[in-house]
Backbone as CSV, one residue per row, in Angstrom:
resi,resn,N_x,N_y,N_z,CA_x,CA_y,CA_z,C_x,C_y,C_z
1,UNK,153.147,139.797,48.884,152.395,140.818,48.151,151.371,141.471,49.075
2,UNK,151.341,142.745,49.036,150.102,143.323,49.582,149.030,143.855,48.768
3,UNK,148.440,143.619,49.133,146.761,143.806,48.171,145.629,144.923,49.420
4,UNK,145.306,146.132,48.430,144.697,146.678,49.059,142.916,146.748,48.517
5,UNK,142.013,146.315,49.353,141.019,146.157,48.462,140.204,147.584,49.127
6,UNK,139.933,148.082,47.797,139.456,149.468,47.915,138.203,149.538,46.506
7,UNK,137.331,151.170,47.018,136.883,151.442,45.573,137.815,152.846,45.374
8,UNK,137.804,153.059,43.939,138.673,154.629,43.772,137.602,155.746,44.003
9,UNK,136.063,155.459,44.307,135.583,156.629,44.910,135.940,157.356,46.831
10,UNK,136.266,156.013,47.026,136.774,156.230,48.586,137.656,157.053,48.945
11,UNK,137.105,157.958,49.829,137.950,158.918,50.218,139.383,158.014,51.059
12,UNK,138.699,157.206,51.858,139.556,156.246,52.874,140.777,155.645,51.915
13,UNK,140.206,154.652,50.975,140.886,154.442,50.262,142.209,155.133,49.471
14,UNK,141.639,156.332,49.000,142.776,157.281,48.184,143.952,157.506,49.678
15,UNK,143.415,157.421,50.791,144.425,158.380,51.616,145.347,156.998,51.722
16,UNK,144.979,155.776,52.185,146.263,154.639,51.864,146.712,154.852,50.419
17,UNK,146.687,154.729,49.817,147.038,154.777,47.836,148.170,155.888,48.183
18,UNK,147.642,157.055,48.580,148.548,158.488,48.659,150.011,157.955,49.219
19,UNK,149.288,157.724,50.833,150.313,157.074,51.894,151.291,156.293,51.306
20,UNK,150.864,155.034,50.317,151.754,154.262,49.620,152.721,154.776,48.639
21,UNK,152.499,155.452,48.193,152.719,156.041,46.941,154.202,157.266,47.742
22,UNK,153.797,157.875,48.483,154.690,158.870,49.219,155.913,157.685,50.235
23,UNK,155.322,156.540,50.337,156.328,155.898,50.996,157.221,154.284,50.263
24,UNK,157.145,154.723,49.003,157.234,153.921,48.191,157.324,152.533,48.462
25,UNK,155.915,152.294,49.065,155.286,150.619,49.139,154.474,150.149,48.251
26,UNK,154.769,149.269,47.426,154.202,148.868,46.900,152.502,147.852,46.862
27,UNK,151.665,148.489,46.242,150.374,148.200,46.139,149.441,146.961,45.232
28,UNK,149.024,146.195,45.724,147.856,145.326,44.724,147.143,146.183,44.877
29,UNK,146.420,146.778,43.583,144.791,147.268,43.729,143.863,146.527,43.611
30,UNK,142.702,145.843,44.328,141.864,144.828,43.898,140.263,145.772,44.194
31,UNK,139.580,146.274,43.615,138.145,146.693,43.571,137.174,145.973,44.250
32,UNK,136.490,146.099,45.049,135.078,145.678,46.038,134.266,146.540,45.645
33,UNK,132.908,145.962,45.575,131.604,147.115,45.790,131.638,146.863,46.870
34,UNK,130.567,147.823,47.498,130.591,148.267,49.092,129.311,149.041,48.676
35,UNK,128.165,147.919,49.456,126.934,148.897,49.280,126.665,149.185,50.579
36,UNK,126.149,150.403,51.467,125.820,150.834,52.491,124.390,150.282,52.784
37,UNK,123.819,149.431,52.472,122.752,148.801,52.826,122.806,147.116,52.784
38,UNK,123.543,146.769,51.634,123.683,145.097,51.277,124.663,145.112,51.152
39,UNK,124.828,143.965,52.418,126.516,143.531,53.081,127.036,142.472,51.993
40,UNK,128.350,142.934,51.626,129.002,142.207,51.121,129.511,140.695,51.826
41,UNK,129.044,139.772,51.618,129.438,138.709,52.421,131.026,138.223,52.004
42,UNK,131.723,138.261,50.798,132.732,138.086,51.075,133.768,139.231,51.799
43,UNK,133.563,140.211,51.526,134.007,141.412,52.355,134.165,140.910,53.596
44,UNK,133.254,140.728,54.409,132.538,140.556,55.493,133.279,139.571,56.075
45,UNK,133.818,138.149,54.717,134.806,137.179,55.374,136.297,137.887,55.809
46,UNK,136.542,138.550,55.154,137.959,139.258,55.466,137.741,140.486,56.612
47,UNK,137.048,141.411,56.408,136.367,142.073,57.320,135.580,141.785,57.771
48,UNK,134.993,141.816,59.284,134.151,141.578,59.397,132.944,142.281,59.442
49,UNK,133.596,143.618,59.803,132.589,145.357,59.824,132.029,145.411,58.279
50,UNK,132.323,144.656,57.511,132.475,144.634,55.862,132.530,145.849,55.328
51,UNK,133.553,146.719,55.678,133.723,148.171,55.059,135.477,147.943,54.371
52,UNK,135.378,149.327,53.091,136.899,149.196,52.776,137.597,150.481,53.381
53,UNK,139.034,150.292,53.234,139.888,149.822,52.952,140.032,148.762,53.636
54,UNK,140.398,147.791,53.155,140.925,146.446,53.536,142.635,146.050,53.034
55,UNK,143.888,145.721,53.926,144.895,145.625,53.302,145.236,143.830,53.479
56,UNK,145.382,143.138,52.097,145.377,142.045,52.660,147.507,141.894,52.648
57,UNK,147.528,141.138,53.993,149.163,140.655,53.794,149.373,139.176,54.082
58,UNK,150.686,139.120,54.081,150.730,137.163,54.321,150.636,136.919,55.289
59,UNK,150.696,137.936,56.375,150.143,137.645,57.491,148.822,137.847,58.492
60,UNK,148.119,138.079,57.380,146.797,138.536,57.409,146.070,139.949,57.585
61,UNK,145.023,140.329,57.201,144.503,141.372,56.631,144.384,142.774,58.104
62,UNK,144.852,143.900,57.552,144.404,144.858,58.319,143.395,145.705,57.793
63,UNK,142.567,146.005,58.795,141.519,147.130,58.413,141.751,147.998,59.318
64,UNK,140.965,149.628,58.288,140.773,150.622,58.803,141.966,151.152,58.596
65,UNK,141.979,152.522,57.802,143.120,152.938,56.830,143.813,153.561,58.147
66,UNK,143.351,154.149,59.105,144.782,154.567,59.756,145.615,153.685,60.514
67,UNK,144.931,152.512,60.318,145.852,151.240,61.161,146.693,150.957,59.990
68,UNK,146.518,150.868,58.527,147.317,150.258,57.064,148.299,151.696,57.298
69,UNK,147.993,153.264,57.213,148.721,153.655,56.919,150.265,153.605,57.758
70,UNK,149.778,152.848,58.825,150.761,152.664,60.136,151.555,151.570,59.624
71,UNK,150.753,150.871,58.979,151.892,149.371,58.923,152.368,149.999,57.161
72,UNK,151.956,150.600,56.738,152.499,151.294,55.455,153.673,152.192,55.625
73,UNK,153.664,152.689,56.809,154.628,153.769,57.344,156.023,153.081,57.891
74,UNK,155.875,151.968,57.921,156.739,151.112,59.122,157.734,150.262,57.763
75,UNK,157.027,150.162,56.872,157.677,149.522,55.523,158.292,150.063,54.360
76,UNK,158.310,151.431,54.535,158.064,152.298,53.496,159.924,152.855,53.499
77,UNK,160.485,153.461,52.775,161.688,153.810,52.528,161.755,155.610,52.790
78,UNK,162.213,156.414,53.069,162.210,157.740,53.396,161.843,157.903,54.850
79,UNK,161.804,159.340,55.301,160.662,160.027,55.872,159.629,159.299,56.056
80,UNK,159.795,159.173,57.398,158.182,158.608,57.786,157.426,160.135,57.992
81,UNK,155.941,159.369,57.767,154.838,159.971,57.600,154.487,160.566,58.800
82,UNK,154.302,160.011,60.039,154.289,160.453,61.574,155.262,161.667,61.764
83,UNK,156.445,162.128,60.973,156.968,163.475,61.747,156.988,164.153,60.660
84,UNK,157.006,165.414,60.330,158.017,166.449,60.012,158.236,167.516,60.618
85,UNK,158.959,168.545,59.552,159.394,170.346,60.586,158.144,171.407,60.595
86,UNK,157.070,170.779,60.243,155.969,172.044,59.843,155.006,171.194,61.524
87,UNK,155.295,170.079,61.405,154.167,169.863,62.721,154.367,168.948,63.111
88,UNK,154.337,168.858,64.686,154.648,167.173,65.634,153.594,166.163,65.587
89,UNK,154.222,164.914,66.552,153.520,163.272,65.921,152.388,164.152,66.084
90,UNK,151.408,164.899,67.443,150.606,164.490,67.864,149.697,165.765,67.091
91,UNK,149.905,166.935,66.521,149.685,167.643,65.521,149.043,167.251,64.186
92,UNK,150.091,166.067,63.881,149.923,165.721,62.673,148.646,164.357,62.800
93,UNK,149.079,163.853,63.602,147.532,162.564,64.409,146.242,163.511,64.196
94,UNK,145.890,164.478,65.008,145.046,165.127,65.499,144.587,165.380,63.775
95,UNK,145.661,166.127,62.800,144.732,166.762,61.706,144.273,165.343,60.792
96,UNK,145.087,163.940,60.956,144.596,163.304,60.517,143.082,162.662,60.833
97,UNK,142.824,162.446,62.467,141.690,162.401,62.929,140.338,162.850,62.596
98,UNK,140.965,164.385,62.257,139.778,165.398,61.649,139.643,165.431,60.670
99,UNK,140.660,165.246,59.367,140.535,164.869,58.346,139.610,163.518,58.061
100,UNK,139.926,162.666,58.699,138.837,161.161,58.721,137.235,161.552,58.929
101,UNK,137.111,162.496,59.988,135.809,163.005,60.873,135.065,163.481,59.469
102,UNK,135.898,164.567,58.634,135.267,164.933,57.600,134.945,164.079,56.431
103,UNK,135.519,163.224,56.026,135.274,161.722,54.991,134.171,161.219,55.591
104,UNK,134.552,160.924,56.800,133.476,160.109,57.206,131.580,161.151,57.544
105,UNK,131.525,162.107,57.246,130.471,162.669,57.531,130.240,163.238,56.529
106,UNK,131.237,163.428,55.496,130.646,163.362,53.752,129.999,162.349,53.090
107,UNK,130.708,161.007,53.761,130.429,159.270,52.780,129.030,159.759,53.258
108,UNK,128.954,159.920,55.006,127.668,159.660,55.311,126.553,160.771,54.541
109,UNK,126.403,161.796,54.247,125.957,162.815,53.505,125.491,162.095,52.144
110,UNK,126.977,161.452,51.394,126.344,161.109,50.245,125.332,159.891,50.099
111,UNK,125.386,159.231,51.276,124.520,158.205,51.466,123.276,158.512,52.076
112,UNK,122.974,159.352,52.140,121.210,159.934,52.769,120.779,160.805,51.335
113,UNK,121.694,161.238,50.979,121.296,162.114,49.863,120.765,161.268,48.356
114,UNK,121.509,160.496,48.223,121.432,159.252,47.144,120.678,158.282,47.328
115,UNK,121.206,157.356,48.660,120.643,155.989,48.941,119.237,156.012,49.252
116,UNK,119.169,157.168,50.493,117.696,157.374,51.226,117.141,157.762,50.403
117,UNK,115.511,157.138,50.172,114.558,158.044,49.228,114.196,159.476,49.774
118,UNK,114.088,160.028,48.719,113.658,161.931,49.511,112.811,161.780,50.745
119,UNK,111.620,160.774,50.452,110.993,161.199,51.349,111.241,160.954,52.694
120,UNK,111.825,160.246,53.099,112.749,159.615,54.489,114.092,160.172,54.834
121,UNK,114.655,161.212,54.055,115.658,161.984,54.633,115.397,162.400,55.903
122,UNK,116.233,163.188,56.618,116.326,163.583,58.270,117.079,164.634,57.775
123,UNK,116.435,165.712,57.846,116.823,167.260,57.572,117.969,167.516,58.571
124,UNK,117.351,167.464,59.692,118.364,167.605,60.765,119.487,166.861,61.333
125,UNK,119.352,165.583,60.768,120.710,164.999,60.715,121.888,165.381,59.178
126,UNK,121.239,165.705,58.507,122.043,166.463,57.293,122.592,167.250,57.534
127,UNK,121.926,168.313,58.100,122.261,169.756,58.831,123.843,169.521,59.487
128,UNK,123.838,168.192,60.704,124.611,167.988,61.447,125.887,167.189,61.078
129,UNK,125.821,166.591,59.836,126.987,166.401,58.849,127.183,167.860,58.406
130,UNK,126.621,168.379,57.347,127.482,169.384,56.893,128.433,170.107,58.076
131,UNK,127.728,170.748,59.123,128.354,171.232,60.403,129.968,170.505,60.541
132,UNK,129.644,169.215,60.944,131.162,168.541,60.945,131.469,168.960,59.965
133,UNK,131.623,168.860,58.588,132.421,169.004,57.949,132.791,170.545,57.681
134,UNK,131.770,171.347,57.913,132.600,172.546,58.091,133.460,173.455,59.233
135,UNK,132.882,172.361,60.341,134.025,172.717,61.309,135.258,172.353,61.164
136,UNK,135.439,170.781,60.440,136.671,170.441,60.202,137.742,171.234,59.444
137,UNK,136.576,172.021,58.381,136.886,172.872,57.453,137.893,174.308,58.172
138,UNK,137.382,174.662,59.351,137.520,175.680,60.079,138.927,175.321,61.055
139,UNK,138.653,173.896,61.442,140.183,173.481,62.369,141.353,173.609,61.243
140,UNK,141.067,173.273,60.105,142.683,173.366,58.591,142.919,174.677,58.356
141,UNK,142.085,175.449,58.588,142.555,176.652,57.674,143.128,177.835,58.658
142,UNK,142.902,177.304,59.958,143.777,177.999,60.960,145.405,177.415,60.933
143,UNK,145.596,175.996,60.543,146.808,175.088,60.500,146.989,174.725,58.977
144,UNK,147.135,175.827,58.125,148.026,175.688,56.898,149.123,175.293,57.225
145,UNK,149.747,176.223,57.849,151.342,176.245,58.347,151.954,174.771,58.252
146,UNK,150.555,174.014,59.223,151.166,172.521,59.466,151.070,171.841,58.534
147,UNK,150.747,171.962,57.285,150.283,171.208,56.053,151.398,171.741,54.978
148,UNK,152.615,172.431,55.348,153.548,173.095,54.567,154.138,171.892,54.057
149,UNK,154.314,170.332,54.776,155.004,169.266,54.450,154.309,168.021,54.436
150,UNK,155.153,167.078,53.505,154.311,165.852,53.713,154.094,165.090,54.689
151,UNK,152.419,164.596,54.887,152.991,163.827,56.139,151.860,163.373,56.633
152,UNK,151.544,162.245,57.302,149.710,161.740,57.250,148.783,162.943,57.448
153,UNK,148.933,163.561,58.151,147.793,164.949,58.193,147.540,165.366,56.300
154,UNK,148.817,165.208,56.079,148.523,166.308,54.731,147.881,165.688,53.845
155,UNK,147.961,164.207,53.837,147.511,163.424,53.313,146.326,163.222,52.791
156,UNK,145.678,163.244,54.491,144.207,162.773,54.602,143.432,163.852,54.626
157,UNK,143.985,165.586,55.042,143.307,166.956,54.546,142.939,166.670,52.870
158,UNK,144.148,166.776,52.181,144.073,166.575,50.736,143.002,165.756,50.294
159,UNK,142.752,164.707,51.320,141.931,163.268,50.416,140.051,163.453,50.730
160,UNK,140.254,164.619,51.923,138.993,164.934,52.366,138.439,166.112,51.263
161,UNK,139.063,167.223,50.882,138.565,168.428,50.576,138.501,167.832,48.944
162,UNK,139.756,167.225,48.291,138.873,166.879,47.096,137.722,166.000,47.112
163,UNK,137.593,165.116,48.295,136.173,163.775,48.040,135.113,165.191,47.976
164,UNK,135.011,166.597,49.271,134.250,167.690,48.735,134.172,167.715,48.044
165,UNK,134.753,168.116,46.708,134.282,168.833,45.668,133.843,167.716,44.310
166,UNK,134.140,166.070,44.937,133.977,165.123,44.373,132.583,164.612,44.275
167,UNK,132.107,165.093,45.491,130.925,164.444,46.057,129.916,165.411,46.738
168,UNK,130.793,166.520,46.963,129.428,167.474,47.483,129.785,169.141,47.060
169,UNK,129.864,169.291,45.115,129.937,170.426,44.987,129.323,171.542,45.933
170,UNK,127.546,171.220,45.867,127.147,172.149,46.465,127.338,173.007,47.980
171,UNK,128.197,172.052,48.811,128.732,172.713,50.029,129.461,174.047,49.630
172,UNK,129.684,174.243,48.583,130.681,175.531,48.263,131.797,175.470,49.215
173,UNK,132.495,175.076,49.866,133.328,175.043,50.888,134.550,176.331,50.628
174,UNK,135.343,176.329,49.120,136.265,176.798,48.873,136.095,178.385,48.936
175,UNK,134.982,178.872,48.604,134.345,180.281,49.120,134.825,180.900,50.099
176,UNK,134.337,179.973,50.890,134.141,180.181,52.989,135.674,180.154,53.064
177,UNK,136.451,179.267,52.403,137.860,179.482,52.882,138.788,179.340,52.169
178,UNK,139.378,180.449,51.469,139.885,180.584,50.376,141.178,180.061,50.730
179,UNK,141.704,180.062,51.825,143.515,180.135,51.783,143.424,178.769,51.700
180,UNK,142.811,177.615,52.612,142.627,176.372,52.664,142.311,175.732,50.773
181,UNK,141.654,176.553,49.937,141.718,176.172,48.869,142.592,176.265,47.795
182,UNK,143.157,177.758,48.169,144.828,177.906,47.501,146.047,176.957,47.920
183,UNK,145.587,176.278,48.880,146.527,175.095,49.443,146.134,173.863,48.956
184,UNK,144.665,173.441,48.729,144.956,171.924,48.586,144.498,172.268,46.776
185,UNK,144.873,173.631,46.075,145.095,173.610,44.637,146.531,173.953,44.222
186,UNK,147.417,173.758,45.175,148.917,173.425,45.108,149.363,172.414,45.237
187,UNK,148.349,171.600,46.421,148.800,170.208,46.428,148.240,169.172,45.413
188,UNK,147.314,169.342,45.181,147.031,168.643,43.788,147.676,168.576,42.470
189,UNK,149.138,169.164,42.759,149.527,169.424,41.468,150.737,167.840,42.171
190,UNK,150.744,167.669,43.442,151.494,166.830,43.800,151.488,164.931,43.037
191,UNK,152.429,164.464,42.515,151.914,163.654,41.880,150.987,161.948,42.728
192,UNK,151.498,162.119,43.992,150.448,161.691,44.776,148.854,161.424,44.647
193,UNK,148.716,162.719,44.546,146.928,163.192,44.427,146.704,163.192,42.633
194,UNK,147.607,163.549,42.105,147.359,163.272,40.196,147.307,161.769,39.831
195,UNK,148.046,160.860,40.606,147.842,159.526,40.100,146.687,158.580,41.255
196,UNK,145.969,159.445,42.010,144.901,159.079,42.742,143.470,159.815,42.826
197,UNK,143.562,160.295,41.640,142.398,161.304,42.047,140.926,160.474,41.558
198,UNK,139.944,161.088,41.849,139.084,160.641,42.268,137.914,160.419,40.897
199,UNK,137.267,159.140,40.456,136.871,158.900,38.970,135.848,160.093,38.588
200,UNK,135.756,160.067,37.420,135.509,161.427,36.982,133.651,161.680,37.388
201,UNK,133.404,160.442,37.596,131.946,160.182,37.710,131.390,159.341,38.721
């Protein structure tokens, strides 16, 4: 059995769930809190970074979703995730990379914005998240083309721009780039992203 221990607010998380789901591997869902200040000590036994996604197997646990989606990819029945005809391995790596860059500089966003009290925010490190994420914003919407098919890039674009609008309406992002939003409001109709989407609250 594989057991993936995740929360369903995780951007990280949804993009293995997706991955699974498109490569018909089958999933344990098991729930962790994950506080960004107080370490989970059992986490911490399985991981030791104590962050999720965590995939546990019988041969013991992998972390860090683009290492699961690899051993997810390797088990999975169809089309692997690493190629298709819209974009090559190293195409499709690269938008996954940047796709991560942007999760990961949103989580961090929502965690200064929430966790940090107002008065100890860092203006200018805020500043320098949003930036990433709207550059990332700026590398996709030149490479629709490559997002025409399924495939880890498309994946983890998809799992980034909704955690946006999940977690940081106010970026307005879809404004600034409309074609990039007429795309991942086509792919959301994919049943992938409908049976993973993100809790309502």
């Amino acid at each position: 059995m594989l057991t993936l221990l995740h929360s369903p607010a995780s951007p990280f998380a949804r993009k293995v769930r997706m991955a699974a789901m498109e490569r018909q591997v089958s999933l344990h869902l098991e729930i962790v809190r994950v506080d960004p200040v107080v370490r989970n000590d059992h986490l911490a036994g399985i991981n030791p970074l104590a962050k999720i996604p965590v995939l546990k197997t019988p041969d013991g646990p992998i972390h860090d979703s683009r290492a699961i989606c690899r051993f997810i990819d390797r088990r999975g029945e169809g089309p692997s995730l690493y190629g298709s005809e819209t974009a090559d391995i190293w195409e499709i790596q690269v938008l996954e990379s940047i796709a991560d860059g942007v999760m990961e500089a949103a989580v961090n966003l929502r965690y200064e914005l929430v966790n940090r009290p107002a008065e100890m925010r860092w203006p200018e490190w805020i500043a320098a998240q949003r930036l990433r994420i709207s550059a990332g914003l700026n590398h996709f919407s030149g490479r629709i083309a490559q997002l025409a098919a399924p495939h880890i890039g498309t994946i983890a674009v998809g799992a980034a721009l909704e955690y946006l609008d999940f977690r940081h309406p106010e970026q307005e992002w879809r404004a600034a780039f409309p074609a990039l939003s007429d795309w991942v409001n086509s792919f959301a109709e994919e049943e992938i992203m409908r049976a993973t989407a993100y809790p309502a609250a």
